[in-house]
C-alpha positions as CSV (number, residue, x, y, z in Angstrom):
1,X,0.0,0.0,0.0
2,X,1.4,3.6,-1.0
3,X,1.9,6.0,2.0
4,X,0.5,9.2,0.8
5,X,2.2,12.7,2.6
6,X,0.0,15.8,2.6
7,X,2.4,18.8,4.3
8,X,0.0,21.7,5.5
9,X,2.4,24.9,4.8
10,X,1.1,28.6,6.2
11,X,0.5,30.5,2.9
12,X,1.6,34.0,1.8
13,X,-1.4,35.3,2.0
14,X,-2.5,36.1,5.5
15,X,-5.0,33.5,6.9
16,X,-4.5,31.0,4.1
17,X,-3.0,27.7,4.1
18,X,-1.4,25.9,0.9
19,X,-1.6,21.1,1.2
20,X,1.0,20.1,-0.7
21,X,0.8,16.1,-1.7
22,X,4.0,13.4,-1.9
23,X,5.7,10.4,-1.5
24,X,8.3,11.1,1.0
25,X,9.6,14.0,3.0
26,X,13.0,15.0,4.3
27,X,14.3,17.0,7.3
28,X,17.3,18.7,7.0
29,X,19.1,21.5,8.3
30,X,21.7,23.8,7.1
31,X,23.6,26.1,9.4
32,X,20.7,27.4,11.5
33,X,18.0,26.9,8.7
34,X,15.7,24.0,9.1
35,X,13.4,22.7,6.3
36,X,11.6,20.3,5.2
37,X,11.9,18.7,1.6
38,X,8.6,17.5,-0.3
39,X,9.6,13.8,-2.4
40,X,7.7,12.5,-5.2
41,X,8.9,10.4,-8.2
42,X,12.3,10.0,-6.4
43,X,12.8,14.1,-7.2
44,X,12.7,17.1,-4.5
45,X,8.9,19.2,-6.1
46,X,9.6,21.4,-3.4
47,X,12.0,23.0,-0.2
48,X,10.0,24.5,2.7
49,X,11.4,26.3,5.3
50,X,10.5,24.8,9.0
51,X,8.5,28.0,10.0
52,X,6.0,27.8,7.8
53,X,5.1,23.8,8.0
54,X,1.5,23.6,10.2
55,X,1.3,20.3,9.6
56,X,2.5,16.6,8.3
57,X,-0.2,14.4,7.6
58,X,0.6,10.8,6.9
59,X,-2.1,8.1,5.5
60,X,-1.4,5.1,5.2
């Protein structure tokens, strides 16, 4: 059974969230930035920075 990832990010847009849907996630952290990196197909589709995750939401 695929594990589907939906990753709740705060949007630019005041009061507005954005659900962005994947295979896999990554967390990583470079010097003091920390963010999250949305996997699908094996390829990063998009780099989040930690502050503006609300949520992970794992089905299985």
């Amino acid at each position: 059974m695929d594990n589907k990832i939906e990753i709740v990010v705060f949007s630019h847009v005041s009061g507005k969230v954005e659900k962005i849907s994947c295979e896999a996630y990554e967390l990583n952290s470079n010097c003091n930035m920390n963010y999250v990196s949305a996997i699908s197909n094996g390829n990063k589709i998009v780099i989040i920075p930690w502050n503006r995750i609300k949520q992970i939401n794992i089905n299985q």
